[in-house]
PATI-58338 format. One record per residue (C-alpha): residue number from 0; z, x, y. Coordinates in nm, 4 decimals, decimal comma. Last residue first. Example, Ala and Ser with C-alpha at 12.3 -4.5 7.8 and 13.67 -1.06 7.14 Angstrom:
{pos: 1	z: 0,7140	x: 1,3670	y: -0,1060}
{pos: 0	z: 0,7800	x: 1,2300	y: -0,4500}
! end
This chain:
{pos: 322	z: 9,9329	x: 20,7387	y: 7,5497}
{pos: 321	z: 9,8946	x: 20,3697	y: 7,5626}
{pos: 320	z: 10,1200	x: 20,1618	y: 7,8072}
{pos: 319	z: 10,2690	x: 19,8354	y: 7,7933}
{pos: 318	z: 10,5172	x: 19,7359	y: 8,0231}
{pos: 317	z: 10,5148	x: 19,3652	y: 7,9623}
{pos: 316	z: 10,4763	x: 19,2588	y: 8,3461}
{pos: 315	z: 10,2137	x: 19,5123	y: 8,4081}
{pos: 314	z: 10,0479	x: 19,4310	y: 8,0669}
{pos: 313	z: 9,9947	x: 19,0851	y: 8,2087}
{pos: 312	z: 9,9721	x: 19,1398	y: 8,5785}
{pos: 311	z: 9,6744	x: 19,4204	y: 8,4800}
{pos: 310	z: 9,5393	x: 19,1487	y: 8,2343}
{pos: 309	z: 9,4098	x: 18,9073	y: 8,4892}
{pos: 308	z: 9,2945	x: 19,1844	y: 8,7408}
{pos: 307	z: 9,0565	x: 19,3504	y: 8,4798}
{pos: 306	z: 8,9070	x: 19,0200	y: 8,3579}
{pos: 305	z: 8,8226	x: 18,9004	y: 8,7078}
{pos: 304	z: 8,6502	x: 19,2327	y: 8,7570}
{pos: 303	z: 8,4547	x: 19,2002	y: 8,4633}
{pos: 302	z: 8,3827	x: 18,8665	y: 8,4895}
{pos: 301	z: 8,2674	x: 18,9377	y: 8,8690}
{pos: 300	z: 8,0026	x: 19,1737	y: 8,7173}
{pos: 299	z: 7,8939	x: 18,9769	y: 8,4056}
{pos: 298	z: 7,8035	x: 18,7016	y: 8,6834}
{pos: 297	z: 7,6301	x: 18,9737	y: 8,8849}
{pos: 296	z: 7,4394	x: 19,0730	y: 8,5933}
{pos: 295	z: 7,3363	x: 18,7549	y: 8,4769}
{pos: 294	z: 7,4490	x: 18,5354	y: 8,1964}
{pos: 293	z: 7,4079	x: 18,4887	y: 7,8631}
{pos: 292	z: 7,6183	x: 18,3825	y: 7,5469}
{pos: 291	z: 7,5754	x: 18,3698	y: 7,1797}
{pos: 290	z: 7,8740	x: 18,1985	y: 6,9899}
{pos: 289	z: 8,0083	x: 18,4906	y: 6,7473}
{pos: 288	z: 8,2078	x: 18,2931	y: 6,4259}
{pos: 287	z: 8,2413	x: 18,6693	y: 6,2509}
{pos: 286	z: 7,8946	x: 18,7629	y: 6,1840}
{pos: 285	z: 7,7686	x: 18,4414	y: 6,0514}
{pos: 284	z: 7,7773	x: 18,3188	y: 6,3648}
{pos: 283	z: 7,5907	x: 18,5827	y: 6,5382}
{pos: 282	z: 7,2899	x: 18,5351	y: 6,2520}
{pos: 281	z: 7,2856	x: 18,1264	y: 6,3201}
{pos: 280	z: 7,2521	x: 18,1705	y: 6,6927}
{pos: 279	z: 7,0067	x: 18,4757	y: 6,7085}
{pos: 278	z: 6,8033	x: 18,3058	y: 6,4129}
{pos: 277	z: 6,8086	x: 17,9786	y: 6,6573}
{pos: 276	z: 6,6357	x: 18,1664	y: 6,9518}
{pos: 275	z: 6,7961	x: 18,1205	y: 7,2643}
{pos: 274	z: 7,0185	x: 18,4297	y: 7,2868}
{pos: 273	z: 6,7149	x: 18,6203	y: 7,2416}
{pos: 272	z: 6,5209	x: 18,4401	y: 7,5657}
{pos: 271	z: 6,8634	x: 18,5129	y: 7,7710}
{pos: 270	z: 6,8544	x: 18,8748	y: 7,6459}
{pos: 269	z: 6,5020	x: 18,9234	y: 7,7411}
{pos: 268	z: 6,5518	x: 18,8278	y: 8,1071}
{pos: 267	z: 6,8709	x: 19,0347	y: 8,1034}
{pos: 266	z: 6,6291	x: 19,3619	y: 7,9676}
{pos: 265	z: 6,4289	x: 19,3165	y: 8,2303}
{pos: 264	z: 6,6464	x: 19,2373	y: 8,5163}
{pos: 263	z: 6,8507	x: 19,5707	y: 8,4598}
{pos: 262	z: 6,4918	x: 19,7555	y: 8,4023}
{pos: 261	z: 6,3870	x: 19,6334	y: 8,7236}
{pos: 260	z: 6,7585	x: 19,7647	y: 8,8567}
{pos: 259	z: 6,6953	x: 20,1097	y: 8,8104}
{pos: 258	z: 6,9941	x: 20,2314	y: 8,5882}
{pos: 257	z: 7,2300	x: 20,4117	y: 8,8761}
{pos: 256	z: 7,5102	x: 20,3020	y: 8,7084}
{pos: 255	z: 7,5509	x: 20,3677	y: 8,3036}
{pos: 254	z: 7,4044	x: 20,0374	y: 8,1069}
{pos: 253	z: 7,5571	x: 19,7311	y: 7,9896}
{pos: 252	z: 7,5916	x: 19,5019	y: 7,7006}
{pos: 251	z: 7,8115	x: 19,1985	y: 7,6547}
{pos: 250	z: 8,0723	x: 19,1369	y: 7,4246}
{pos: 249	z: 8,3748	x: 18,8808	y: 7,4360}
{pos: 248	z: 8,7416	x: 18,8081	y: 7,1946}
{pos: 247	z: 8,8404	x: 18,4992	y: 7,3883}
{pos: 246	z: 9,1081	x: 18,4019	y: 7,5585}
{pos: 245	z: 9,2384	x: 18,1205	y: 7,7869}
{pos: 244	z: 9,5202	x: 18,0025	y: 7,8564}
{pos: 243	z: 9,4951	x: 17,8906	y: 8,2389}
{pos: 242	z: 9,7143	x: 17,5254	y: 8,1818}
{pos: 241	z: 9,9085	x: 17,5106	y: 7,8458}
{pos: 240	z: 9,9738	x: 17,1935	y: 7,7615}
{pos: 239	z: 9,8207	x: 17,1278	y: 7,4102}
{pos: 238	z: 9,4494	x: 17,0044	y: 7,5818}
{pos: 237	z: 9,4659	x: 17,3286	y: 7,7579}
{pos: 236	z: 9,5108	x: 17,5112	y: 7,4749}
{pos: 235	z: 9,2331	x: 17,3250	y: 7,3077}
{pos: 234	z: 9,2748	x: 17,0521	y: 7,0599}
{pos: 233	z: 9,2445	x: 17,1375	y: 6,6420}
{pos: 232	z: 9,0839	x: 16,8539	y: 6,5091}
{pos: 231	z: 8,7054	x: 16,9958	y: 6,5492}
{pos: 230	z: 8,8160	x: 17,3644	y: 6,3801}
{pos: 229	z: 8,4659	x: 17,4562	y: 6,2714}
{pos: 228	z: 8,3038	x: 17,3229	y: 6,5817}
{pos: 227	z: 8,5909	x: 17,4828	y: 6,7889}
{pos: 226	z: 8,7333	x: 17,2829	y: 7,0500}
{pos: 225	z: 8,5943	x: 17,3716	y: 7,4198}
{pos: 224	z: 8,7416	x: 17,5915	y: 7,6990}
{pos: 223	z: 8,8855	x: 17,8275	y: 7,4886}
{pos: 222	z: 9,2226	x: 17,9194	y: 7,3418}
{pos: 221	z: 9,2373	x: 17,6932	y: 7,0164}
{pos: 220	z: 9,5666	x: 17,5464	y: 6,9532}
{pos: 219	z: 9,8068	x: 17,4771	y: 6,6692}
{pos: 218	z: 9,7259	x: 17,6018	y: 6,3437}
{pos: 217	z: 9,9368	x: 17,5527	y: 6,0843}
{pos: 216	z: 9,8959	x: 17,8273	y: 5,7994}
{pos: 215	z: 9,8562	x: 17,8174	y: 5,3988}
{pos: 214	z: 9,7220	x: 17,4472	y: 5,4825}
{pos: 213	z: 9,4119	x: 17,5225	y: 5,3022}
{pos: 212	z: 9,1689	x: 17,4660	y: 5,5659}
{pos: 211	z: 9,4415	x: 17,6748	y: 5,7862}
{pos: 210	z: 9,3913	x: 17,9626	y: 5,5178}
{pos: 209	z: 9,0070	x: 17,9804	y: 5,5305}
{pos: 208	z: 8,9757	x: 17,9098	y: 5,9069}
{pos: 207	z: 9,1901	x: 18,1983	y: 5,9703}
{pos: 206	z: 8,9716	x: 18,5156	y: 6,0169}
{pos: 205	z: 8,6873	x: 18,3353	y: 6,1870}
{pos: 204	z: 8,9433	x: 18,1651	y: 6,4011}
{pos: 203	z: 9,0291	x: 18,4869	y: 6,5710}
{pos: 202	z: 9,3480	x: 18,5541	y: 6,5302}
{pos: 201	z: 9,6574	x: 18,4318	y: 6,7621}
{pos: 200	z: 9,9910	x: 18,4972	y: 6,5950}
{pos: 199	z: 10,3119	x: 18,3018	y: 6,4744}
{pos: 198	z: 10,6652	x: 18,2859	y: 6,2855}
{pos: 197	z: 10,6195	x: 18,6722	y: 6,1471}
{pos: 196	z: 10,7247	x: 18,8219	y: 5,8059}
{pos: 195	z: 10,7019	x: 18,4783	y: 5,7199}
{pos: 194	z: 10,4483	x: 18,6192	y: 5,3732}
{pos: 193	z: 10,1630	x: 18,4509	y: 5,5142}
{pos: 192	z: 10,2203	x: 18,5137	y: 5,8666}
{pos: 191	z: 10,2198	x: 18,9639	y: 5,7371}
{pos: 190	z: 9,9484	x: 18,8795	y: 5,5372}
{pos: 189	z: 9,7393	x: 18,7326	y: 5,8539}
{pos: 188	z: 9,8190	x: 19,0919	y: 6,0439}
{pos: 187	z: 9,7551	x: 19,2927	y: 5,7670}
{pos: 186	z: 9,3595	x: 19,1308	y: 5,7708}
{pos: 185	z: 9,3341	x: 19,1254	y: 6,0886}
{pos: 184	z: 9,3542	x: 19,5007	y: 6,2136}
{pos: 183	z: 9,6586	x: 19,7604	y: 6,2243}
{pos: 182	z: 9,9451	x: 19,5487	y: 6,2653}
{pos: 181	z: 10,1968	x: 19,4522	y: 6,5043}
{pos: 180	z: 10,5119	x: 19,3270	y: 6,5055}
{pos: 179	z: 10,5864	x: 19,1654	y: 6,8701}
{pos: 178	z: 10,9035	x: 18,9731	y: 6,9535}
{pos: 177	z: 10,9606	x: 18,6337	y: 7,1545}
{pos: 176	z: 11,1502	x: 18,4876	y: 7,4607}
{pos: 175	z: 10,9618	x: 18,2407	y: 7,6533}
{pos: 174	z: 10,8739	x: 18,2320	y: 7,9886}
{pos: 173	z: 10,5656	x: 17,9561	y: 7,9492}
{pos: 172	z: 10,3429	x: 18,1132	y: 8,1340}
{pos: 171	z: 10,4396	x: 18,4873	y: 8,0995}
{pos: 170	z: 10,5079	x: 18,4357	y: 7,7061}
{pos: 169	z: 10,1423	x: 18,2793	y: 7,6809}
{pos: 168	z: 10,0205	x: 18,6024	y: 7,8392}
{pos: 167	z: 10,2320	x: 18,8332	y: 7,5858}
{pos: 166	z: 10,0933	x: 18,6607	y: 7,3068}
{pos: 165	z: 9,7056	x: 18,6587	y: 7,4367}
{pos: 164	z: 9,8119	x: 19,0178	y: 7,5124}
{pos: 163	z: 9,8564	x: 19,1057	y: 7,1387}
{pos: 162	z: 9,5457	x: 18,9254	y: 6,9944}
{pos: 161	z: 9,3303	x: 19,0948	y: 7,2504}
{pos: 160	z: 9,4514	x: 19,4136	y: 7,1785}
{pos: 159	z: 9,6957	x: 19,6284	y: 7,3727}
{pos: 158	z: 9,9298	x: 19,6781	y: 7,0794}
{pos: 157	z: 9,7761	x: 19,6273	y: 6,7455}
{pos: 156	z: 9,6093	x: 19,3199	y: 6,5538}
{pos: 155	z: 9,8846	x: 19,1269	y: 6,6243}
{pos: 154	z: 10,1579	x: 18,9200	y: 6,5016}
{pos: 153	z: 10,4645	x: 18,7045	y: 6,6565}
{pos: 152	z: 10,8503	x: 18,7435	y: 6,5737}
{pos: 151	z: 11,0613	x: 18,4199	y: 6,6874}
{pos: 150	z: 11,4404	x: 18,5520	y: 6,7235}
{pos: 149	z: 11,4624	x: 18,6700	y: 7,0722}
{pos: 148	z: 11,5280	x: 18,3342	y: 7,2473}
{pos: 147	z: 11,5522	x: 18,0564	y: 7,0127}
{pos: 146	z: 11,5981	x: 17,7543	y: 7,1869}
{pos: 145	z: 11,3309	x: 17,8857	y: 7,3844}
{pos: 144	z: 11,1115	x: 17,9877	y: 7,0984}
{pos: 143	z: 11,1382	x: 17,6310	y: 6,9602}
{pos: 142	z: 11,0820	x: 17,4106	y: 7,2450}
{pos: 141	z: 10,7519	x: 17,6591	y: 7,3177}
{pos: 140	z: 10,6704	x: 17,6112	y: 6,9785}
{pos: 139	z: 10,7463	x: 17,1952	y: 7,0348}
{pos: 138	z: 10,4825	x: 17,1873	y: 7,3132}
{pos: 137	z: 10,2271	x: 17,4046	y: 7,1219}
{pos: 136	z: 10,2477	x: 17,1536	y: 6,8343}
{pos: 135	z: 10,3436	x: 17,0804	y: 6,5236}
{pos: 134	z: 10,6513	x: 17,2864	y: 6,5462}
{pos: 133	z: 10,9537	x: 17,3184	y: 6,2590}
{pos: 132	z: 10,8369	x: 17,6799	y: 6,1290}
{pos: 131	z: 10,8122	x: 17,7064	y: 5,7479}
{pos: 130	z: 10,4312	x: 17,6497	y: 5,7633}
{pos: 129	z: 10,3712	x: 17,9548	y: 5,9530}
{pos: 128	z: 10,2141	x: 17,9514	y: 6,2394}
{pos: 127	z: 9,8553	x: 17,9530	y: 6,3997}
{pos: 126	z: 9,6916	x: 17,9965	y: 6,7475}
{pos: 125	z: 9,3561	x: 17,9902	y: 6,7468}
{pos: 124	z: 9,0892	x: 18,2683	y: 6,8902}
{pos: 123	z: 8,7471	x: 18,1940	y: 6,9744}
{pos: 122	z: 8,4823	x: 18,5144	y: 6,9058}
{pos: 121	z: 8,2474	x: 18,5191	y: 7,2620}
{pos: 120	z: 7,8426	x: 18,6126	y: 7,2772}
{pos: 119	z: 7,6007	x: 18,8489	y: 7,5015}
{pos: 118	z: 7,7777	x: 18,8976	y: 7,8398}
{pos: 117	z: 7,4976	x: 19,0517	y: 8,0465}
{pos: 116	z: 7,3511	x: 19,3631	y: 8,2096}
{pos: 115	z: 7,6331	x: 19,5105	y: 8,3695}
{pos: 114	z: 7,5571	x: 19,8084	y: 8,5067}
{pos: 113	z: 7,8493	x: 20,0514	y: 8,4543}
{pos: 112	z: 8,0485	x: 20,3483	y: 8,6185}
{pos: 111	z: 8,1789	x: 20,1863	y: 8,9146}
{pos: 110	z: 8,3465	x: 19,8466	y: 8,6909}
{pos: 109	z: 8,4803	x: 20,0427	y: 8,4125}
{pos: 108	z: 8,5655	x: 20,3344	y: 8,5685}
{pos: 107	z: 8,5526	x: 20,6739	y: 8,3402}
{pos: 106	z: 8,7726	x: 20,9172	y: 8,2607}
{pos: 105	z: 9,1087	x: 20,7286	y: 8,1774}
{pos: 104	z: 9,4566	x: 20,8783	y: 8,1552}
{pos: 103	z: 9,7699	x: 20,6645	y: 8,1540}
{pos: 102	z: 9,5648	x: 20,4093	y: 7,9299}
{pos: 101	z: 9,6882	x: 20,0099	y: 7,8992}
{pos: 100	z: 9,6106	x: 19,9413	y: 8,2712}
{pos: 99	z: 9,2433	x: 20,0833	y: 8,3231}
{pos: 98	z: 9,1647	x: 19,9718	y: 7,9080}
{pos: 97	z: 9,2315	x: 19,6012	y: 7,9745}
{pos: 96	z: 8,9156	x: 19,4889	y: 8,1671}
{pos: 95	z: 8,6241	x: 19,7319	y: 7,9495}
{pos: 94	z: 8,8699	x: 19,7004	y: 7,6120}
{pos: 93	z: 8,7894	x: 19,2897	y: 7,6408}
{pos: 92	z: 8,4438	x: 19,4141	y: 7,5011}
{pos: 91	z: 8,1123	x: 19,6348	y: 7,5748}
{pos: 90	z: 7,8382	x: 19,7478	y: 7,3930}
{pos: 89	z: 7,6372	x: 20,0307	y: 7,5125}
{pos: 88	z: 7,3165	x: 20,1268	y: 7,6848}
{pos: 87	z: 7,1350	x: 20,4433	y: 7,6907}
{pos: 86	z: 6,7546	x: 20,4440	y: 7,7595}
{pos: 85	z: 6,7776	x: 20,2772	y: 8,0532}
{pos: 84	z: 6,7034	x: 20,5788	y: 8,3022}
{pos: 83	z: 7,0855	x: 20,6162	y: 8,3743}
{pos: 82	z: 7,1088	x: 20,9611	y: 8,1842}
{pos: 81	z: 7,4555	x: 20,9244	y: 8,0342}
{pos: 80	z: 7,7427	x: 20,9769	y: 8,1540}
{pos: 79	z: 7,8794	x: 20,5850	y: 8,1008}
{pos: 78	z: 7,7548	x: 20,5993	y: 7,7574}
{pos: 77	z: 7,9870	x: 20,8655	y: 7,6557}
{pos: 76	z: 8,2771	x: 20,7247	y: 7,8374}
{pos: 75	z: 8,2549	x: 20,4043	y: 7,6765}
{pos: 74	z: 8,1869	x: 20,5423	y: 7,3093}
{pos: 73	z: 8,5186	x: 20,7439	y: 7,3555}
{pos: 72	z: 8,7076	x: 20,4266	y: 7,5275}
{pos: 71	z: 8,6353	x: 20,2439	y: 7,1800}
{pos: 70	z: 9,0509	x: 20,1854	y: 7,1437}
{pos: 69	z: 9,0861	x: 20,5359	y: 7,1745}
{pos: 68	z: 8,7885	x: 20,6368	y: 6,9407}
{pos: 67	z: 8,4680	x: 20,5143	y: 6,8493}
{pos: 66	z: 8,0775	x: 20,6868	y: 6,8683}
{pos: 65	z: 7,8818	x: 20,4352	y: 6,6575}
{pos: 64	z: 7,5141	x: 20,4936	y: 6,7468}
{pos: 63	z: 7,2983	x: 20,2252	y: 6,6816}
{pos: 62	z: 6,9060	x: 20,2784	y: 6,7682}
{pos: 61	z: 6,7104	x: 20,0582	y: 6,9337}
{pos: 60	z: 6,3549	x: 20,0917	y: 6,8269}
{pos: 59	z: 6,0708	x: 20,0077	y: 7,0644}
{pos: 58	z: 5,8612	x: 19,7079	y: 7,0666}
{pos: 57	z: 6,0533	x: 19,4919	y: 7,3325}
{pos: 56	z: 6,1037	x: 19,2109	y: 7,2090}
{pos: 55	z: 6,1341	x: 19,2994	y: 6,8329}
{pos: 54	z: 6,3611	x: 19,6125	y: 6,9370}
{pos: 53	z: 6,5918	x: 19,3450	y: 7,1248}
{pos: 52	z: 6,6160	x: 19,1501	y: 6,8303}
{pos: 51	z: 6,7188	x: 19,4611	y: 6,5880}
{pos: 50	z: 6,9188	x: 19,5848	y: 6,8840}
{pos: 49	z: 7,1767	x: 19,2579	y: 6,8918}
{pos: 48	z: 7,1784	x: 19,2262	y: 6,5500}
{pos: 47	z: 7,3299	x: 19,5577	y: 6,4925}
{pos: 46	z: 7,5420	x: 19,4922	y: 6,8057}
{pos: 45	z: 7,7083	x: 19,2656	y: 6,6403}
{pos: 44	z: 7,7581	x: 19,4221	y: 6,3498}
{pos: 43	z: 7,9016	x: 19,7180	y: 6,4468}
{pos: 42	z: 8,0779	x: 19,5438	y: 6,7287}
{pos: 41	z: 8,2512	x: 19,3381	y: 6,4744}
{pos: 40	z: 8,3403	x: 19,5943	y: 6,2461}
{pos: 39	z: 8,1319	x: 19,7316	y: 5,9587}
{pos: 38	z: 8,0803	x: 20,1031	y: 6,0912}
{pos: 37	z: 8,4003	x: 20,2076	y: 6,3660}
{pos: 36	z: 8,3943	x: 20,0987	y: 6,7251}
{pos: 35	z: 8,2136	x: 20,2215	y: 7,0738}
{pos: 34	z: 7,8933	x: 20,1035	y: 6,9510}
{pos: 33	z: 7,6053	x: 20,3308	y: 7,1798}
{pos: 32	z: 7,2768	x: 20,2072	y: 7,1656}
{pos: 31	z: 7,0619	x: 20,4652	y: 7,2338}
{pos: 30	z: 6,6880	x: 20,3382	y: 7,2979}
{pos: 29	z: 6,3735	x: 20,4714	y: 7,0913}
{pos: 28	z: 6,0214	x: 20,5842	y: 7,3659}
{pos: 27	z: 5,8373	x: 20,3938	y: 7,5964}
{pos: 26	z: 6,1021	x: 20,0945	y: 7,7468}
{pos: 25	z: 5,9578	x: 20,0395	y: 8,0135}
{pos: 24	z: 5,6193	x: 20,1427	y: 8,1582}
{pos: 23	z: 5,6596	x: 19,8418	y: 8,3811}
{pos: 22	z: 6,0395	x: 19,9783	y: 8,4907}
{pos: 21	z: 5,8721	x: 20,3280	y: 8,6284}
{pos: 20	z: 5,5969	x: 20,1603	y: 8,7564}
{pos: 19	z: 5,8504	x: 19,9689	y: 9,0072}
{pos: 18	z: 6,0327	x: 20,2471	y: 9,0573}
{pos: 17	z: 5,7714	x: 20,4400	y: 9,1062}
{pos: 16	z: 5,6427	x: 20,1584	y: 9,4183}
{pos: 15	z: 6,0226	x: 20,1601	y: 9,5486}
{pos: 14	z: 5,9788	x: 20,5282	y: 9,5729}
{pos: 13	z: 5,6456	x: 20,5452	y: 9,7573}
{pos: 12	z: 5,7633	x: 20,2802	y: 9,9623}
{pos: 11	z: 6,0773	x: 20,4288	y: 10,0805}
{pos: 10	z: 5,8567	x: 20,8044	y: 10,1102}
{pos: 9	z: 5,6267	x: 20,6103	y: 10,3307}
{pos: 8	z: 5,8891	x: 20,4429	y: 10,5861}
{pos: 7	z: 6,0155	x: 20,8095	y: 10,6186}
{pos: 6	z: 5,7439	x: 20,9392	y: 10,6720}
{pos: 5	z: 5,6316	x: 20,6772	y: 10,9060}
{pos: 4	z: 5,9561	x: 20,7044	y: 11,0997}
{pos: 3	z: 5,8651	x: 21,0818	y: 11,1671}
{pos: 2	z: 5,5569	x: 21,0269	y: 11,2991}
{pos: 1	z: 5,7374	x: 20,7787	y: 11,5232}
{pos: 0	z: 5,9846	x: 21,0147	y: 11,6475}
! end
């Protein structure tokens, strides 16, 4: 019995000691990073800077590999069967928490089939309307929409984004009546408030801080927890009324489970130096407004989770569903 406790005590220590070696040896050889969206979006670009700081850290490249589809679940589920030796990692968004409720069919799970390694930066969204709508405030839209039940259209960026459920959210909160157009990205979306096709929308303020600076929109609210430095007049949502609104576009990066955890702390510990460094700050936010974040994997973890419950009672209640 006790030789056989000593093997066993021996093989535990032999593996925690490869382990160990394993993650000092790391990374020796080019890193996949998988980009679960299209060339020239956000996540493109994003994570383009991302692995050209990481690959300066850590001296090996890290090599983009856009793989999208279904919303960026393709890229997802490649990356979460991968080899988990920490040479595959992938880019995640809000698609990781609202992707289990949206899809009928999904073949991976976002919170067992990842290691989170951290959240890496957040886009702010506002809340604009047209000029022609009587509301100068959140308050009064709310007045409006319920004096108005069924008649106030609101934009997107396409069913089951961001954009889409930050509408339906603020219509759970405030129980207001109003009707979704949506619209393949941001750019048809903002024409479609221009022209009064639609009363409202929530974009990111990246894509509307040109037209609200030249009064072509109103904007009414940012959803975050702080104003936005380039929208300093503009009062949060929680500043307009609204308790527990909000939303923000969010990335982080994360590995399949089973990555040895050395090489989890590793590359978190050279994320949070990264995120740091002012070229990291000023390059993120000229890539679409990005604000760098960091955090650690246990954090990313619950924020996941939290995420994932959040907008399961929000597409739940709107009875949204992607084939």
């Amino acid at each position: 019995m006790t030789t056989g406790c000593t093997i066993a005590v021996a093989f535990l220590l032999a593996g925690s000691m490869f382990s160990s070696l394993w993650a000092q040896s790391y990374p020796n050889k080019p890193i996949r990073f998988i980009l679960p969206m299209a060339p020239g979006g956000a996540v493109d670009i994003l994570g383009r800077i991302i692995g050209s700081k990481y690959a300066e850290r850590l001296g090996q490249p890290f090599v983009p590999e856009n793989r999208p589809g279904a919303g960026g679940n393709v890229g997802l589920e490649f990356a979460a069967k991968a080899r988990p030796d920490g040479y595959t990692l992938v880019l995640g968004n809000p698609g990781l928490a609202t992707s289990p409720s949206l899809y009928k069919k999904l073949n991976f799970d976002p919170i067992k089939d990842f290691a989170p390694i951290s959240l890496i930066a957040q886009v702010p969204l506002v809340l604009i309307v047209h000029p022609s709508l009587p509301v100068k405030s959140v308050k009064e839209l709310v007045e409006y929409a319920k004096a108005n039940p069924g008649k106030l259209n609101y934009g997107s960026t396409g069913i089951g984004s961001v954009t889409h459920l930050a509408n339906e959210l603020l219509k759970t909160l405030t129980q207001i009546d109003t009707v979704h157009v949506p619209y393949k990205s941001a750019g048809p979306a903002l024409i479609g408030l221009l022209s009064g096709e639609v009363g409202t929308q929530v974009l990111t303020t990246t894509a509307a801080i040109s037209q609200i600076q030249t009064g072509k929109v109103r904007a009414l609210a940012v959803l975050s927890d702080r104003r936005a430095p380039s929208l300093p007049n503009v009062p949060t949502a929680k500043e307009a009324g609204i308790d527990n609104w909000e939303v923000t576009i969010w990335y982080g990066i994360l590995a399949p489970a089973g990555t040895p955890r050395d090489i989890i702390n590793q590359l978190n510990a050279e994320w949070i130096k990264i995120a740091a460094m002012p070229d990291t700050v000023e390059k993120m936010q000229n890539a679409g407004g990005a604000e760098p974040l960091s955090d650690t994997p246990e954090h990313f973890s619950e924020f996941i989770k939290t995420e994932t419950d959040r907008w399961a009672k929000v597409i739940k209640g709107a009875n949204l569903k992607i084939n």
